[in-house]
N, C-alpha and C positions, 0 to 999 in steps of 0.2 A: 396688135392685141395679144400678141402671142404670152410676154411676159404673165398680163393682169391673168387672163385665162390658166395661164398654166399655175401661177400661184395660189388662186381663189378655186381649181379646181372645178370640177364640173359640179351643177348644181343639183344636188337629191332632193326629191322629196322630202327624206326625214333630214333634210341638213339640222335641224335643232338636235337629234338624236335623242327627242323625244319617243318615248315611247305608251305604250297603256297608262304608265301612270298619269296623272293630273297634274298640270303644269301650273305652277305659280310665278310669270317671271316681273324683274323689275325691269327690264329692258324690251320695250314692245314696241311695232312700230308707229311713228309719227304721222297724226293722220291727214295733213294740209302736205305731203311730202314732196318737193320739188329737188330731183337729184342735179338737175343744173344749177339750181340757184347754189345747194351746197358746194358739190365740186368749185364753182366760182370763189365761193365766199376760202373754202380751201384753201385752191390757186393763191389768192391771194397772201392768207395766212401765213404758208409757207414760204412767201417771196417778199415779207414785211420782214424788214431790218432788225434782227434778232428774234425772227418768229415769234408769232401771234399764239401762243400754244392754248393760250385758254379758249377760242374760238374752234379748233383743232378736236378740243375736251369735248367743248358742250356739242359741235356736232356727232362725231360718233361714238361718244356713248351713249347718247338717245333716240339712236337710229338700232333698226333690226340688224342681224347680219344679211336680208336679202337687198334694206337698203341700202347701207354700206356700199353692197355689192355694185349698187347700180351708181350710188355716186362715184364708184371707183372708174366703170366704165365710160362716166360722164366728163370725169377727171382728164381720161387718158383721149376722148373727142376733144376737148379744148385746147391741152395743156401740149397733146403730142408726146406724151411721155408718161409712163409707169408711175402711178399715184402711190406706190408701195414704196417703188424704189425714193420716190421723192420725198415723201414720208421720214422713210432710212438717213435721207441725209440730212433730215431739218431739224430729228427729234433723239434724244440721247437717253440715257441710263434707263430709272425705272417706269419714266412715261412712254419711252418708244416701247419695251416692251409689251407694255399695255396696249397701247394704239394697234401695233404691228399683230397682236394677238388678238385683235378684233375684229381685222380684216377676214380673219378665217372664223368655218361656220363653228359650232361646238364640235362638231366628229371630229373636221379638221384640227382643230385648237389641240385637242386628245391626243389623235394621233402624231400630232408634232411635238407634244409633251413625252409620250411613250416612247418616241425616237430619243428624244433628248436624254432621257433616263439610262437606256443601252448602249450610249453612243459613247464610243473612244474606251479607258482604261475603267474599269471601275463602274457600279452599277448602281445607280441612283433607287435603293430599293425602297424607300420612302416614295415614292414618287408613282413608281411602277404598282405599289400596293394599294395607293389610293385612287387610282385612274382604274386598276380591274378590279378589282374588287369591291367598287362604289357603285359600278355602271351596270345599268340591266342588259339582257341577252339580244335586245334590240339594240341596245345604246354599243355594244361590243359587237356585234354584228356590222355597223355602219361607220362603227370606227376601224374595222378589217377593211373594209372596201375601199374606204380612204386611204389608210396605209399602204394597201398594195397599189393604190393609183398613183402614191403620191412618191412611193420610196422603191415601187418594182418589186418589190419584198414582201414577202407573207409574215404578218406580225406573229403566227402563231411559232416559226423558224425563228425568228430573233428573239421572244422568250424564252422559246429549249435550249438556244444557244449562250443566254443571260442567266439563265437561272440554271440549279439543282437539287438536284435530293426533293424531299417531302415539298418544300417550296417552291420550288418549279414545277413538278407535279401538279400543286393547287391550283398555281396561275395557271398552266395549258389548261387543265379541265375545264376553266370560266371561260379562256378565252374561245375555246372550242365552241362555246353555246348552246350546250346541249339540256339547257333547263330546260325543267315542263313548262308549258304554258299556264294562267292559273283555270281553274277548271272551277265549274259552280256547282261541283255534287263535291263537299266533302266527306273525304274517305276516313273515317274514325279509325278503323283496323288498320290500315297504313300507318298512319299519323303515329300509332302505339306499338307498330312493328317500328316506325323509323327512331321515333325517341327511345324505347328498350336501346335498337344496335346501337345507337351513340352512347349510352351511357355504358352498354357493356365494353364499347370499344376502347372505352377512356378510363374512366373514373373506377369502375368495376374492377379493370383487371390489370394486371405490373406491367406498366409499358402500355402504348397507345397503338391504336390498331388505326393507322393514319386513313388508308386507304377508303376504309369504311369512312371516315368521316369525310375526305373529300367526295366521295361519289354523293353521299347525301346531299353534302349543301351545295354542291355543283349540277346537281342533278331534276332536284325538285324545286316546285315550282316558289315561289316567294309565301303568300297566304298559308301554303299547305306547312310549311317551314316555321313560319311563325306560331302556330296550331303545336307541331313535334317540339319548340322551346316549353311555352307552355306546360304541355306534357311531360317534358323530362323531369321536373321539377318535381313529378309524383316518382321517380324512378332515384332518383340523385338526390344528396343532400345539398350539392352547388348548383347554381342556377347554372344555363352552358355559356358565362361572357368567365365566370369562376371554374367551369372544368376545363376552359383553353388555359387557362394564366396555370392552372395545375400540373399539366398533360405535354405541354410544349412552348419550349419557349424561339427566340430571335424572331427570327423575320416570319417561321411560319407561325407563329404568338400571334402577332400583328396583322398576319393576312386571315387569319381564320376570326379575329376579334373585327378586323373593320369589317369583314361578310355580315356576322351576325349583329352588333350594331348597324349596320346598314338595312339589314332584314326588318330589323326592330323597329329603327325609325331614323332613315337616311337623313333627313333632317337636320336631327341635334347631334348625328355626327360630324356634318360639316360645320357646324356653329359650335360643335367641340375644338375640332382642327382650327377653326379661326381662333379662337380663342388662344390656344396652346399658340398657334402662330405669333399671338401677339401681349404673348403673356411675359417674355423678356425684354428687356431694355430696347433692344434694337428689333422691331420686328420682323421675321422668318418674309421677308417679301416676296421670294420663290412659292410657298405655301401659299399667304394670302394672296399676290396675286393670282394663281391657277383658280384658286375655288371662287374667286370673284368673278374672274371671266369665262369659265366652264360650268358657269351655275345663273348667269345671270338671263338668261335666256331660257332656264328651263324650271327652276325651283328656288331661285334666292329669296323671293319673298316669303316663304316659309320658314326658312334658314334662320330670316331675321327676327321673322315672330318667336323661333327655339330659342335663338339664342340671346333674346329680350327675355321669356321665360325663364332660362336657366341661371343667368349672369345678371338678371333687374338692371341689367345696362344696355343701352342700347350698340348694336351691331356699330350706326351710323358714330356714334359716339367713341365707341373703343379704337375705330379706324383714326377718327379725325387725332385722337389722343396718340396715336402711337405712328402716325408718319407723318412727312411732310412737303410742303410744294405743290408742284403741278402732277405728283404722283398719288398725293392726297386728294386733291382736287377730283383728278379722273376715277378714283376708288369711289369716293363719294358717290358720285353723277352717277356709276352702275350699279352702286346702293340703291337707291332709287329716295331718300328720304328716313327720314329720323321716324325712329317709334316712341 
């Protein structure tokens, strides 16, 4: 067992990497679930004469990741062999992928996305800004634990080591966790001390007082933050998604705009990123696949109601339009359905 185990890692509580907020997912688990029948039906699939992939599809993308989990171990009682490894060698391009990235929980999925971004020459900083930046203090909390179990390595060392200047900075401070929790007495006096310092730090004065602005949005709680946007608006003539684009630009433009659209309404920012994913000819498939499979166990279903709201197209729709195969196939099935 030793492979399945060590790959699938040990099993958390919060493996969804859910946290206080309210989960919407499209991927829930099956409730007649029989993990030998699958594993079997697998077995099979995998050892049918140019692989059976659509059976492959429909099983695990509509199984949980705890199911998964246990057809995996069901897999490896029958078959004598590593359902991952065997997997690996049935299935190619952008369905393995997917499959392969489903085997692990969402922390897990994260943290091997976070590796993949620092790893070798060059730093995938698209990547790394929308995995911290997007994830609450819980959801970043249990993607650390992962990482260190999974890579021997403390993720908050491979940041400082990946990043620098003002944008390294931002990332350690998120990944560190040191947000407030949210609290049910709002502090009005805070709220108008914390919206003043940002707008003095920024917009007020020549040159940007970075520091004051990471410690705020890295520091307080989410609601209370939303309340200081708000707020700023009495102080500033630019709302603050307008005093970032003014104040700073590259990578730390980007890490301080997906915080506060995220703040604002996490949502319709990933049903923005899908979109921009699939708004050129050839779809970004590194983009869409990560937010399809690190989202569909915890908030896709809301994603797709934003991003039916925003585009009067549907999610299910723009997908099936912009890729194809058994990679479109399996995008679909974690869709969960047309709006």
């Amino acid at each position: 067992m030793a492979l399945v185990s060590e790959f699938l890692g040990q099993l958390t509580l919060n493996f969804g990497g859910q946290s206080s907020e309210p989960t919407s997912p499209t991927v829930v688990p099956v409730a007649d679930f029989d993990a030998d029948k699958d594993a079997a039906r697998i077995e099979t699939a995998i050892k049918t004469k140019g692989v059976d992939e659509q059976t492959i599809i429909d099983i695990l993308t509509k199984r949980s990741y705890l199911q998964r989990r246990d057809i995996a171990f069901a897999y490896e009682r029958r078959a004598k062999k590593d359902m991952i490894t065997a997997l690996k060698g049935a299935l190619s391009g952008s369905l393995e992928t997917v499959i392969l990235g489903l085997m692990k929980s969402t922390s897990q999925y994260d943290a091997s996305e976070l590796k993949a971004s620092m790893k070798g020459l060059g730093t995938d900083e698209e990547s790394l800004i929308e995995i911290v930046c997007s994830r609450s203090s819980e959801e970043l909390a249990e993607i650390k634990k992962v990482y260190k179990e999974f890579y021997k390595k403390d993720l908050e060392k491979d940041v400082a080591g990946d990043t620098s200047g003002n944008f390294g900075k931002l990332l350690l401070a998120l990944v560190k966790t040191i947000r407030e929790p949210p609290s049910s007495v709002v502090d009005y006096e805070k709220i108008d001390q914390d919206a003043r310092a940002l707008y003095e730090a920024g917009v007020k004065r020549k040159g940007t007082d970075v520091a004051t602005w990471i410690s705020i949005m890295s520091e307080r709680s989410v609601p209370h933050l939303q309340k200081v946007f708000e707020r700023y608006k009495s102080y500033s003539p630019y709302d603050m998604q307008e005093s970032i684009r003014k104040e700073v630009k590259g990578d730390l433009e980007k890490s301080f705009l997906t915080l506060v659209q995220c703040f604002e309404n996490k949502q319709l920012y990933f049903a923005n990123r899908l979109q921009d994913a699939m708004k050129s000819k050839g779809a970004k498939e590194k983009v869409l696949t990560r937010i399809m499979l690190s989202r569909c166990e915890v908030d896709l279903m809301k994603i797709r109601a934003e991003f039916k709201k925003q585009y009067s197209k549907s999610l299910y729709q723009t997908i099936a339009e912009h890729t194809k195969g058994d990679y479109q196939r399996a995008l679909l099935s974690l869709c969960g359905g047309d709006d």
